[in-house]
C-alpha positions, -999 to 999 in steps of 0.1 A, spaced: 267 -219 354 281 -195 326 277 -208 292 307 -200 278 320 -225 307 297 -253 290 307 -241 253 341 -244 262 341 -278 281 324 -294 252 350 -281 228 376 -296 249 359 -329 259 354 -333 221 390 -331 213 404 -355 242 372 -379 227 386 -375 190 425 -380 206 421 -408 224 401 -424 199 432 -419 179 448 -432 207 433 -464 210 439 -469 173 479 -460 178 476 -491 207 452 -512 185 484 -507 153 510 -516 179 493 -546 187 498 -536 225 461 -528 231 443 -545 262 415 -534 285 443 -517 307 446 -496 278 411 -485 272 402 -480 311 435 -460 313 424 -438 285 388 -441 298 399 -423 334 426 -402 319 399 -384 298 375 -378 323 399 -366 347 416 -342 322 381 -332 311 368 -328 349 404 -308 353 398 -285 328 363 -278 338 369 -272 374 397 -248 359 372 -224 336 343 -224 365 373 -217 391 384 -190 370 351 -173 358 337 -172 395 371 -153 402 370 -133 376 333 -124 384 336 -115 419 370 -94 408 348 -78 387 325 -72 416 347 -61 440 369 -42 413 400 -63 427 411 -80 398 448 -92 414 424 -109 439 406 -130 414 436 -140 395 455 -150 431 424 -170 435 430 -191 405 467 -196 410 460 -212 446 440 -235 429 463 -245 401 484 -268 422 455 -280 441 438 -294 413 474 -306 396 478 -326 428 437 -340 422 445 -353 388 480 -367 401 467 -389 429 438 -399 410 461 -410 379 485 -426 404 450 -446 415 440 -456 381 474 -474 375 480 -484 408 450 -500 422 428 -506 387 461 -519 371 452 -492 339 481 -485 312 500 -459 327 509 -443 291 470 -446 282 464 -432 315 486 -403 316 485 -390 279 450 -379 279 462 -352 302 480 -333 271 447 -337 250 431 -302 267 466 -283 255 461 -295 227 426 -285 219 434 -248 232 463 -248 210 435 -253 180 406 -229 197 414 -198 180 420 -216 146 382 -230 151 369 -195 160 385 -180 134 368 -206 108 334 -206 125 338 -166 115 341 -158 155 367 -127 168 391 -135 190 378 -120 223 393 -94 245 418 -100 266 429 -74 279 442 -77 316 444 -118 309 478 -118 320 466 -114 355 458 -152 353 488 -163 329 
């Protein structure tokens, strides 16, 4: 597995760890917090985190074998198909959390922003850890 796959992951799974403890702290204010809330937040993190995962080792395998076969427009075709494919994934499995383990469905379905949101930060953290912004040229292949 490429490291940058396992660097990245870890940033993100941090950041949907730090927001939903933040989260649970929002629910715990309210006074509306139960354990539907925490096992909602619970599977909502890890299928955001297993989401975004599947997304960067999808991606650099694409890009690698583009790179390979010097088809570029192949490998970024090859991550589109699985964008809805993996949407669908984290829909049915949400739609099993609340329906069948009775889980919040707002502590469920709000970890799914947490990722964005961490992305949304990544160059800010690069650019404090004294880290370029990387090349990416071509990138809107995949966009």
């Amino acid at each position: 597995m490429d490291p940058a796959v396992k660097k990245e992951t870890g940033y993100i799974a941090a950041w949907v760890i730090l927001l939903s403890l933040i989260m649970e702290a929002v629910f715990l204010l309210l006074r509306k917090w139960d354990l539907s809330v925490l096992f909602g937040n619970l599977g909502g993190a890890v299928i955001s985190i297993g989401n975004f995962f599947l997304m960067a080792l999808i991606a650099t395998r694409a890009m690698n074998r583009g790179v390979e076969t010097g088809k570029p427009e192949e490998a970024a075709a090859r991550v589109k198909a699985t964008t809805m494919t993996r949407l669908l994934g984290c829909v049915l499995l949400c739609v099993l959390l609340i329906a069948v383990f009775k889980t919040n469905v707002y502590a469920t379905l709000i970890p799914m922003l947490f990722p964005r949101i961490g992305i949304v930060f990544w160059p800010k953290f690069n650019k404090n850890r004294g880290m370029e912004q990387a090349e990416t040229e071509g990138s809107d292949l995949i966009d």
